[in-house]
N, C-alpha and C positions, 0 to 999 in steps of 0.2 A: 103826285107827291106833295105833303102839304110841308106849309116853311117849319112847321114844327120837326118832320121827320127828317127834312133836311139839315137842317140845327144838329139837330140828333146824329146825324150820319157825319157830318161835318168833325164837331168832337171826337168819337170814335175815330175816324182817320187821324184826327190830331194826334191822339193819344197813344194809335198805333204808330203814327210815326217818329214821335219821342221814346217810345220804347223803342225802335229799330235803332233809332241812333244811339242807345246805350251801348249795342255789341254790334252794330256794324260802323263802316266810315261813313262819314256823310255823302260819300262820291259812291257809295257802293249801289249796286242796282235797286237792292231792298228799299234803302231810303227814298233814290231817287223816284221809284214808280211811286212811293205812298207819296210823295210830296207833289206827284203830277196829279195823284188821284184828289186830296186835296185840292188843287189848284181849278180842277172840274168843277169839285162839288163849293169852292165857294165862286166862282164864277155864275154857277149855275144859281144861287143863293142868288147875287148878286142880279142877275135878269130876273130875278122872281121880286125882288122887293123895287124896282124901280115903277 
């Protein structure tokens, strides 16, 4: 995966997960898994740039 595509994928989870919190709680499952799935992909970000 290059840091471009990763960038790339990063945003898109962002974005899905602000749209999720539009109509669900922030405690709701929906949210919660996109913000775990984010927290991967910029961790994983994160060991690619050091």
């Amino acid at each position: 995966m290059t840091k471009n595509n990763l960038r790339e994928q990063i945003e898109e989870c962002r974005e899905k997960m602000i749209t999720l919190s539009y109509t669900n709680d922030l405690t709701s499952e929906a949210v919660i898994s996109s913000s775990v799935k984010l927290d991967q992909l910029l961790n994983e970000y994160q060991r690619y740039t050091q």
